[in-house]
C-alpha positions as CSV (number, residue, x, y, z in Angstrom):
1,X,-49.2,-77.4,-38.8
2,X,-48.4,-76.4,-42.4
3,X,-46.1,-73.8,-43.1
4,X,-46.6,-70.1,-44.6
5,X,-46.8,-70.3,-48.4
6,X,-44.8,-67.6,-49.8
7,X,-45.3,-65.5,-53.1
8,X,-44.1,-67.0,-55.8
9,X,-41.3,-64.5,-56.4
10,X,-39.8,-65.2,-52.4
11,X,-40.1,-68.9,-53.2
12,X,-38.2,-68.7,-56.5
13,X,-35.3,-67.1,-54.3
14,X,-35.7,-69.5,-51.4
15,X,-35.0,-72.1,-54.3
16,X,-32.3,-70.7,-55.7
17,X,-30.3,-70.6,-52.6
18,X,-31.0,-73.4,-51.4
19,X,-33.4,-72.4,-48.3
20,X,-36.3,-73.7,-49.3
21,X,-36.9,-76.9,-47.6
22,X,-35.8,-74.7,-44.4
23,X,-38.8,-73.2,-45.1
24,X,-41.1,-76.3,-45.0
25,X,-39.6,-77.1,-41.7
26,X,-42.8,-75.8,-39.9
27,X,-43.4,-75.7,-36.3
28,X,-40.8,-77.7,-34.1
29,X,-42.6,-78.6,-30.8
30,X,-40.8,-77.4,-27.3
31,X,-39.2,-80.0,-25.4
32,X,-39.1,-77.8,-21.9
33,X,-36.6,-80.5,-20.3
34,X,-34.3,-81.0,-23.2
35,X,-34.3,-77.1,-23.5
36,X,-34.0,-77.0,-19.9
37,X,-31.1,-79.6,-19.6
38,X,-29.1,-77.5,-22.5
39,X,-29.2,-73.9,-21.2
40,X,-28.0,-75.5,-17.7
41,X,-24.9,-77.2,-19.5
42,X,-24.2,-74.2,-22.1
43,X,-21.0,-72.7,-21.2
44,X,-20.6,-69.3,-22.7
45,X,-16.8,-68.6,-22.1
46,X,-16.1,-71.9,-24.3
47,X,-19.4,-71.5,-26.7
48,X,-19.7,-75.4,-25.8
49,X,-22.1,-77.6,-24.0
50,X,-20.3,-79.5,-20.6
51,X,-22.4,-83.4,-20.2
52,X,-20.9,-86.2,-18.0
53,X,-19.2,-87.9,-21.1
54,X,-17.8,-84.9,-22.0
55,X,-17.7,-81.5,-23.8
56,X,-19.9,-80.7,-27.1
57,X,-19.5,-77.4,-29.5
58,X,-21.9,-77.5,-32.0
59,X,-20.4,-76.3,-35.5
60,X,-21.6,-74.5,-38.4
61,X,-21.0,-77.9,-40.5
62,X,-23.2,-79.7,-37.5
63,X,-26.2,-76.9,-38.2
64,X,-25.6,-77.5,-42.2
65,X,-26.0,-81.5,-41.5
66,X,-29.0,-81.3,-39.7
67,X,-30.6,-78.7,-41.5
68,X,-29.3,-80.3,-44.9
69,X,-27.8,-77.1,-46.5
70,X,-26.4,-77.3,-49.6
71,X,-22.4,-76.9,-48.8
72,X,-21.7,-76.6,-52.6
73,X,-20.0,-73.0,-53.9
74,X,-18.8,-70.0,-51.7
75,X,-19.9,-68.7,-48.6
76,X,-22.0,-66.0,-48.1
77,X,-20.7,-63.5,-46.4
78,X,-20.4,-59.8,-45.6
79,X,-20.1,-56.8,-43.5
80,X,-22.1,-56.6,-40.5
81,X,-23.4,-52.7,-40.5
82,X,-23.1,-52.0,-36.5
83,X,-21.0,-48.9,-36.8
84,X,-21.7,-45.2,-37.6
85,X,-19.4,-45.0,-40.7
86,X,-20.3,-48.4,-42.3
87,X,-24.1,-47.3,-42.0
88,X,-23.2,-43.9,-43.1
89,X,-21.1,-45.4,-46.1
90,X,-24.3,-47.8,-47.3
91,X,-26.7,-45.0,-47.2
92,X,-24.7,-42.7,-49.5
93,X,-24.5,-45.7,-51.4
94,X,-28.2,-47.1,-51.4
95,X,-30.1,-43.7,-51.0
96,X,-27.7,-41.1,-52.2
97,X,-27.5,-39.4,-48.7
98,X,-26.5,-40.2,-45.4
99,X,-28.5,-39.9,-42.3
100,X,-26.4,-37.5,-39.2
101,X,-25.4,-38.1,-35.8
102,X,-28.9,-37.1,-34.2
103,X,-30.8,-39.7,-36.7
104,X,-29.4,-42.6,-35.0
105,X,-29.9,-44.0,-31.4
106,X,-27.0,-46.4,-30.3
107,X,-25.9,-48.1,-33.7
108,X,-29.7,-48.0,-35.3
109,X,-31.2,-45.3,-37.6
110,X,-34.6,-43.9,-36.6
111,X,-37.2,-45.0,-38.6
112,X,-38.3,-41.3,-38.9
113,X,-35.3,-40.6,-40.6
114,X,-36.2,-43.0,-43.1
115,X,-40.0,-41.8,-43.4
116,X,-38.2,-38.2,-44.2
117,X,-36.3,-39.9,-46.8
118,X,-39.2,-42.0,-48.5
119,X,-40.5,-38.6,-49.0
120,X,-37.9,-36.6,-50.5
121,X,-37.2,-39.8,-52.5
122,X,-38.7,-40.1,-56.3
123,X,-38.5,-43.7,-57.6
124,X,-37.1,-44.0,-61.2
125,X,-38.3,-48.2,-61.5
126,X,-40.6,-50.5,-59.5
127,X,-37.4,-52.0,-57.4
């Protein structure tokens, strides 16, 4: 199965970082025992895999090697946004105004709070 073609603009990113040939991967075909065997050996409390010749944690640099990631330059990283304040704090920053208390359910915003806000919104350039 071929994959999805993207638009040239998501596929110039994807190139740029270095994602695209995850991209091409395409459909990998289910294994039910192999999947099966796994999930029965997966300890959670250790984040490792128990066989009879012994224990297995698969590493970031283990996903990078079979993947083939380019390991070259920084790491990515940043905040995860789970927590009122930090989503509070990126909306004042992105949108100019932050959502309150009743707009979110758990550690989400409603999307009806973001309908409100497309609508109060004017757009000064096509980003």
């Amino acid at each position: 199965m071929l994959p999805d073609r993207y638009n040239s603009i998501m596929e110039g990113h994807l190139r740029d970082t270095g994602f695209y040939h995850v991209s091409q991967i395409g459909v990998v075909q289910c294994q039910s025992a192999l999947v099966n065997t796994l999930i029965e050996r997966w300890r959670p409390e250790a984040h490792t895999f128990h066989f009879p010749v012994g224990e297995c944690a698969v590493m970031l640099e283990d996903v990078a090697l079979i993947l083939d990631f380019l390991k070259n330059g920084l790491p990515v990283t940043g905040p995860t946004l789970s927590i009122y304040e930090a989503l509070e704090g990126e909306c004042l920053d992105q949108f100019g105004v932050a959502p309150r208390k009743a707009d979110y359910r758990k550690n989400l915003i409603k999307l009806t709070w973001f309908r409100g806000l497309k609508d109060r919104l004017m757009l000064v350039d096509d980003i």
